[in-house]
N, C-alpha and C positions, 0 to 999 in steps of 0.2 A: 646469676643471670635471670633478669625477671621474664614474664613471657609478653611477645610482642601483641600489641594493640593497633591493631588497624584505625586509624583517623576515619572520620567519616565521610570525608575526602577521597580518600585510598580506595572508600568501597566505592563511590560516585564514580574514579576513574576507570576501576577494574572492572565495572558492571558495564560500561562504556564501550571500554577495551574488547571485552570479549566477544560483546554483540557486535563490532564493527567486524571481527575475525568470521563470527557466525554468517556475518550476509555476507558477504566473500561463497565461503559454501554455499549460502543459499542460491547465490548466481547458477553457480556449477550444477546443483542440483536441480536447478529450476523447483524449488522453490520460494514463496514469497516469503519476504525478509521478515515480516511480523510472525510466521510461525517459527523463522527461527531464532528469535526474540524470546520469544515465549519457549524455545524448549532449553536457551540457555539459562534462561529464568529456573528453570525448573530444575536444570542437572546441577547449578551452582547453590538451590538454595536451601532452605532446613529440611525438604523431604527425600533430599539426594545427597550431595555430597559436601551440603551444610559448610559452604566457603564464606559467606559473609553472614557477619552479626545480625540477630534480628532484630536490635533496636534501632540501627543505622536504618532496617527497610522500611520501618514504620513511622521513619524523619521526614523519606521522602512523598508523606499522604497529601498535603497541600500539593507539590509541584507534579503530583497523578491527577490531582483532580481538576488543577490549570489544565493539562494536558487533554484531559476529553474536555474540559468546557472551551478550548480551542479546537479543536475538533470539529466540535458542534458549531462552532462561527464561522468556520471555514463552510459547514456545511450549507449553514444559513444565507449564506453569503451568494448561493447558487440557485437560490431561489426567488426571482423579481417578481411583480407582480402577471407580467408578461407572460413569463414562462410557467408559472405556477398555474396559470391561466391553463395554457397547451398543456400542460403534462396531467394537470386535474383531470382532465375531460376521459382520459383514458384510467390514470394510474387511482383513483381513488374507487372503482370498482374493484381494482386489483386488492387494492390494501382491503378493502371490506370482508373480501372473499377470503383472503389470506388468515386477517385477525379471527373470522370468526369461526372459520374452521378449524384452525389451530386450536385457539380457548375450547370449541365445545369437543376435539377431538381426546386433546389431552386431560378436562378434565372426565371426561365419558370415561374413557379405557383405563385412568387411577380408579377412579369408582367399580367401573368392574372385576379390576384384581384388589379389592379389599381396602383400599384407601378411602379414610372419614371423607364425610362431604366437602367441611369445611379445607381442611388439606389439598382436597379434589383442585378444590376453587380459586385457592392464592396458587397453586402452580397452575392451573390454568391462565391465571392472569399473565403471571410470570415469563411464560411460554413464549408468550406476542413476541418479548422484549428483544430487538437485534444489537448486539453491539457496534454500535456508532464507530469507535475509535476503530475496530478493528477492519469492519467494511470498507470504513470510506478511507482509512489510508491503505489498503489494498487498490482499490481503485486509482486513487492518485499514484500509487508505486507506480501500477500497470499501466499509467494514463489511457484507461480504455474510454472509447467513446460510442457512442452508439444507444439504442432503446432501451435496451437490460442494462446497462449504466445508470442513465437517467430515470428509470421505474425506481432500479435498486436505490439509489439515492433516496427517494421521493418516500418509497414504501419503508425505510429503516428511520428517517423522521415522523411518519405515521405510526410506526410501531413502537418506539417508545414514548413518543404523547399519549397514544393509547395506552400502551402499559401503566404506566403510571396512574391514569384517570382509574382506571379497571381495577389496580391495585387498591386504591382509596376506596373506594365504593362500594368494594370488595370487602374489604375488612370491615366497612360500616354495616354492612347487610351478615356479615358473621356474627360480627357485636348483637347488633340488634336481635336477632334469632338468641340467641344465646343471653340474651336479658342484662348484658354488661354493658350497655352504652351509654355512658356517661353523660349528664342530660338530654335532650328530646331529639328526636332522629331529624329533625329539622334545624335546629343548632349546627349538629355536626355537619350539615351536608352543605350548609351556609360557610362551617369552617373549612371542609375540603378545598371547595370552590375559589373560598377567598384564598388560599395559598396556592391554586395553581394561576387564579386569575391576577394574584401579586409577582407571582415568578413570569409571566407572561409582561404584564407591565414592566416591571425592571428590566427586564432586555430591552424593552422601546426605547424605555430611559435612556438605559447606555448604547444602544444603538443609536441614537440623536445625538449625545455627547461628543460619541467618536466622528459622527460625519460633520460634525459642525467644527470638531477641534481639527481633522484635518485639514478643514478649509480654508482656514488662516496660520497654520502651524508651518514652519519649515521641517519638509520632509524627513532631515535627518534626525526630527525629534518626534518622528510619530510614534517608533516603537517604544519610548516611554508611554509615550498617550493611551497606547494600547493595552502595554501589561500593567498601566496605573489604575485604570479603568476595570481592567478583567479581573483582576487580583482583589479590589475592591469591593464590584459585584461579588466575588465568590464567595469574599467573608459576610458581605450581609445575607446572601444565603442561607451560609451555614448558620449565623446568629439566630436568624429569625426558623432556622429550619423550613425552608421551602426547596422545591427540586430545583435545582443551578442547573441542567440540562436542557431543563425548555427555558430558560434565560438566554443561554448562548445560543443557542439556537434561534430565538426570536431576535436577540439580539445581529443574529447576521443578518436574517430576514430584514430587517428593518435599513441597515445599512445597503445593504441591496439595492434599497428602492427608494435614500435621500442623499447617497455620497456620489457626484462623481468620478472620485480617487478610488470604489471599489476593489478594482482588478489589483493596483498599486496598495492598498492596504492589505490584500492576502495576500502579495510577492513578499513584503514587509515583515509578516509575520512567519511564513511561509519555514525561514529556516529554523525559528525557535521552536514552532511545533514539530517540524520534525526530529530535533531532537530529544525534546520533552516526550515523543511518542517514543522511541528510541529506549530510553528509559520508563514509561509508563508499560512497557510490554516484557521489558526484562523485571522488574519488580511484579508486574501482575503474575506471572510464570514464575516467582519463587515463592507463591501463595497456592499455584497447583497442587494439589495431595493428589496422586494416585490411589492409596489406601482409600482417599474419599470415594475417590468415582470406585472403585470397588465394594466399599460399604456402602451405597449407596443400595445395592442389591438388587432385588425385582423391579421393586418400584423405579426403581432410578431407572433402571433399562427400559423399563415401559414408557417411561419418560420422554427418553430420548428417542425410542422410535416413535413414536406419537405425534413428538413436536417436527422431527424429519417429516414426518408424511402427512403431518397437516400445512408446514408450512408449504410444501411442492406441491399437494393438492391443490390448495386453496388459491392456488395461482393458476394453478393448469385448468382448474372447473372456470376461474372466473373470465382467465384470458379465452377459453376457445367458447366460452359465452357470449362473450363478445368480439371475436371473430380478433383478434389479434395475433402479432406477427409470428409466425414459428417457435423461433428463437425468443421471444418473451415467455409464450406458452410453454415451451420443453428445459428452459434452463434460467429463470428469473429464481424461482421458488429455491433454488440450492444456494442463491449469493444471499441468502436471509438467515442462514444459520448457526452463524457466529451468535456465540452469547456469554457475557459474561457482566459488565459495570452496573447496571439499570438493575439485572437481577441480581447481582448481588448485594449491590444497595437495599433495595427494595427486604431483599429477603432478611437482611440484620435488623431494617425495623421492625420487621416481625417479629423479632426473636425479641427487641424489647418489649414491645408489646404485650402478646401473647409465648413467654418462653415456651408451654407447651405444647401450644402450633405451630409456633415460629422453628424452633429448633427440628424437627425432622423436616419440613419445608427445607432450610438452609440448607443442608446436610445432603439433599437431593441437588440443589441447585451448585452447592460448591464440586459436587461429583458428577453431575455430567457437566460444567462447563469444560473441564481438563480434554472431554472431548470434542466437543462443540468450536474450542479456540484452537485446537490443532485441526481437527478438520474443517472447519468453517471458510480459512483462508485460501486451503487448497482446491476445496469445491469451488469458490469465488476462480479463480486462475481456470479452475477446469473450463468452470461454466463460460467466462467471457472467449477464453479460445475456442469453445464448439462451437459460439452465438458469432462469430467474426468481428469481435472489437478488441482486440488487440491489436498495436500496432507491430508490424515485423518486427523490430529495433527490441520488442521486449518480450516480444515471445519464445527468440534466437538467441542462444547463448550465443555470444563473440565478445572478445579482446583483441584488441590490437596488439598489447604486449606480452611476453611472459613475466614471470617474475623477475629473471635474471638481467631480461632485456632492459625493460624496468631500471636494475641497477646501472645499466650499461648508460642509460641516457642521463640517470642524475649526475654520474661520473662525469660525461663529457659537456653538461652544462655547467658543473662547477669549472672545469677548466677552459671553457669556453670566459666564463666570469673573471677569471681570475688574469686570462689574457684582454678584457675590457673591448671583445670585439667578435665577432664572427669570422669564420672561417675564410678567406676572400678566395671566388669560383676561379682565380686565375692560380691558384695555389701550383707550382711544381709540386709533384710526389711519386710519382711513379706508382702511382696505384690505378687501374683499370678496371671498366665493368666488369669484365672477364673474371676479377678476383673478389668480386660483391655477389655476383647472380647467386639466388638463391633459386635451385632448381623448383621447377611446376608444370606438373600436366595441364593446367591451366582447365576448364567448363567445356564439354564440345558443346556447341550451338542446339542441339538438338537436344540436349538434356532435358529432363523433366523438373518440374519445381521443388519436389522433395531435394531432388540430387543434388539442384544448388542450394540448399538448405543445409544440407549435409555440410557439402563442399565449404560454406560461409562456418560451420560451426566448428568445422574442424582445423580454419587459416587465422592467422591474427595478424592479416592486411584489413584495409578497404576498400581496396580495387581488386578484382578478378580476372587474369584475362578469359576471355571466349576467343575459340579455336574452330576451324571448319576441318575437313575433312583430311586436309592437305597439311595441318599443323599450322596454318596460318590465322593471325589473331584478326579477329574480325568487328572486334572491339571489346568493350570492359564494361563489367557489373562494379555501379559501384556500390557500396553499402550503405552510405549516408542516404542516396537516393531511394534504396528499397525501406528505409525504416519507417516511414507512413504508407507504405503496401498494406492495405488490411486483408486481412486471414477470408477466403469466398472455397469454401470445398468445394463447390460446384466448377469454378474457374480455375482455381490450384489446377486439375485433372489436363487443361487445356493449356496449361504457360510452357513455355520452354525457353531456356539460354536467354535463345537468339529475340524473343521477345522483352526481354529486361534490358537489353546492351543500349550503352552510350557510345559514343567515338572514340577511340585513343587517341586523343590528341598529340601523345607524342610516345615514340619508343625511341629502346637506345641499340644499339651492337655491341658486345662481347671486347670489339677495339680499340672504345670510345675512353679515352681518362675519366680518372670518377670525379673531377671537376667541371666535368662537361656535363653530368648526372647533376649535379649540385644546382649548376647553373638551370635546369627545367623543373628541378624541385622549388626552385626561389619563385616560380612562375605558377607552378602546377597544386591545388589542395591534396593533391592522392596522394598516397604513405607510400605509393610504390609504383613503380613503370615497368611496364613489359622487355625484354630484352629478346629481341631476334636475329638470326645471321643475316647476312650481308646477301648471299647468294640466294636466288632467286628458286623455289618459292621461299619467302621470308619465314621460317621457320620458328615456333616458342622456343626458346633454351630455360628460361625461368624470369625472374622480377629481382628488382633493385628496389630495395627498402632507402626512405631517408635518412631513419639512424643508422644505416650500415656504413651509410656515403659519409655521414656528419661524421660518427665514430673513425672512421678509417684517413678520412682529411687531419683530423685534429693529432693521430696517434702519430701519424706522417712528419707533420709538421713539430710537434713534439721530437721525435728524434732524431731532425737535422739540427733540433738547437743540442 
């Protein structure tokens, strides 16, 4: 019996597998899906319970690095001249205040517990750096919208352009002190320059290619276009060694502001990246060490409160310096925390470099990111909920179905399929509302906005009825409707019930056959109708689901044949 080999396949589907299991929980738990990515990354992989090969994780480094430099186009992509215009005017105060407090906070405070200068200095730089991928598909998870949205946005492409430059320039000014710089400090600072100002052109490039190739391209062939293009860019990146981050990133910029198929180029790409991020965040999480962020030690800890309270600072000094909104002031600085791609790039060229500097630099930054990427995404969630840009629809747990229910509907659409017809609403069966109603106290009118909040998290309908004093239904919340509700604590304290309801357009009675039920669902979008008696005041008894009506029709007519 030899011992079994995992295909590289196997690993690609089981690492797939598990994260699709994980956001499921994540829902339930109300957390976002990217950190639970990242802690399935970490329990499946060589510093936990060591389930997949390491050479399989190290296959998938090309389709990680398509995945932020998709990221990055998406993000580019959101920024026209227009708008870049408007958000300038405010957000690049923000970012100044941010970058520089950060950099001088975190390298001050290593310096003062005992850390060399030059060490001080590349995590300094380091610090700025936000991770792209993790922010900005938190944000798109959460489709938040609103001002700390669009800062966040703005300030997490200002921090790793920054990064980056500060890194370079950084190590030139180490070199140099240090009498190792290899010809004349104006050489090198000519060579910096030409590789960010080359990475910045090759996005233009391929940002003209794509707007021009969509513009005569038949749509169904753009998503070649796309990853012919971006796969392309990547390797001359890597060949020529230039940063690919500000490529994509320019590169979206640029499409922004010559395509007008924009919108339709990121719906286009839209589902590839998310699963490339999918994967890009379960493999970064099997690269998490614990032991790291542990051995990391003092300095590491100094680290990370440093970079926490430079980044929150340097927002909150610069925001209520210039007289900005609450809500950017008190919770912009906590969606900047996330850190992990940028700096850890950055940090293994340092270890080529200078292994002596480079290596305990690494070594801090591979250990505090393990905390940085698990808390970074929940702060982001915390922050857009306190700041009111979330929409209802994501901030409220609900389901419509259970799990079991679930199975009940694939059942009866198979045998729905197999009879090549739908149910017909004139069906005899002798089944009645009476034997559907699924009992419900139903919202009194007066409720408070928590209560139906509660009440929505605890039902897996999308209509609610509301009740008045008398048990009579006075109309129905639906859920579709409240899911662009944004989050106002001031006005939550003031909603009730009976300020959300829509009409009931239709109820049934307890007497009615369930193809009479059938016939107002054929009519009606709600999952469900109210049910009240006959007798006068019309009274709740409970609700009639569609799949109960659908199930119960089919299983009827089933056992007459």
């Amino acid at each position: 019996m030899t011992d079994f080999d995992l295909h590289i396949a196997g690993t690609l589907g089981l690492l797939l597998g598990v994260c699709l299991a994980a956001g499921l929980f994540a829902d339930l738990l109300y957390l976002p899906k990217v950190t639970a990515y990242l802690l399935v990354g970490l329990l499946v992989g060589p510093h936990a319970l060591n389930l997949l090969p390491e050479e399989h994780l190290s296959s998938f480094e090309p389709l990680l690095k398509l995945a932020m430099a998709l990221v990055l186009f998406n993000l580019g992509c959101e920024f026209t001249f227009v708008k870049f215009r408007r958000v300038a005017a405010h957000c690049l105060i923000l970012s100044a205040g941010e970058i520089l407090i950060t950099f001088t906070l975190v390298t001050v405070s290593l310096v003062i517990f005992g850390c060399s200068g030059n060490m001080a200095l590349l995590l300094g730089c380091l610090a700025v750096a936000t991770a792209p991928a993790t922010t900005i598909l938190v944000l798109k998870e959460f489709r938040s919208e609103g001002p700390v949205t669009v800062s966040t946005g703005f300030l997490v492409a200002m921090n790793n352009f920054a990064c980056i430059v500060m890194f370079e320039f950084g190590f030139l000014a180490i070199q140099f002190f240090q009498g190792r710089l290899e010809g004349g400090l104006g050489s090198q600072v000519v060579q910096v320059s030409w590789k960010i100002s080359g990475s910045l052109l090759l996005g233009i490039v391929g940002g003209l290619v794509i707007s021009y190739g969509c513009g005569f391209l038949n749509p169904k062939r753009w998503l070649v276009l796309l990853v012919a293009a971006g796969t392309f860019l990547l390797g001359i990146n890597e060949s020529l060694q230039i940063p690919y981050m500000l490529t994509f990133f320019m590169m979206g910029v640029t499409v922004a502001n010559t395509s007008d198929f924009k919108p339709k180029i990121v719906d286009e790409l839209n589902h590839l990246t998310a699963l490339l991020a999918v994967l890009f965040f379960a493999v970064h999480g099997t690269e998490l060490d614990m032991r790291a962020f542990l051995a990391a030690g003092l300095l590491g800890a100094v680290y990370i409160a440093s970079r926490i309270t430079g980044k929150w600072l340097g927002v909150y000094m610069a925001a209520r310096a210039t007289r900005q909104p609450l809500e950017v002031r008190d919770w912009l600085g906590s969606c900047l925390l996330a850190q992990a791609g940028a700096a850890i790039a950055l940090s293994t060229i340092a270890v080529q470099r200078d292994p002596n500097l480079g290596r305990p630099v690494q070594d801090i930054i591979l250990g505090s990111v393990v905390l940085f990427e698990i808390i970074g995404p929940l702060l982001i969630r915390k922050s857009l909920l306190e700041a009111g840009e979330l929409p209802f629809g994501q901030a409220v747990h609900h389901s419509t179905l259970t799990p079991l229910e679930q199975v009940q509907r694939v059942v009866d659409r198979f045998r729905a399929a197999l009879r090549g017809a739908t149910v017909p609403p004139n069906a005899e069966n002798g089944v009645y509302v009476s034997n559907l109603v699924r009992k419900t106290q139903g919202i009194h009118q007066s409720a408070k906005f928590d209560d139906v909040v509660d009440h929505i998290e605890h039902s897996h309908d999308n209509t609610y009825p509301v009740i008045d004093d008398r048990q009579q239904v006075v109309g129905v919340i639906r859920y579709p409707l409240l899911s662009d509700v944004m989050f106002d604590h001031s006005a939550s304290q003031l909603v009730r019930a009976e300020d959300l309801i829509s009409a009931a357009n239709v109820l049934l009675h307890p007497d009615e056959p369930a193809s009479r039920a059938f016939e107002l669902f054929q009519a009606e979008t709600d999952d469900c109708i109210p049910v009240v008696t006959r007798e006068e005041p019309q009274e709740l008894l409970g609700v009639v689901r569609r799949s109960d009506v659908l199930h119960a029709l089919i299983t009827q007519r089933r056992r007459k044949k």
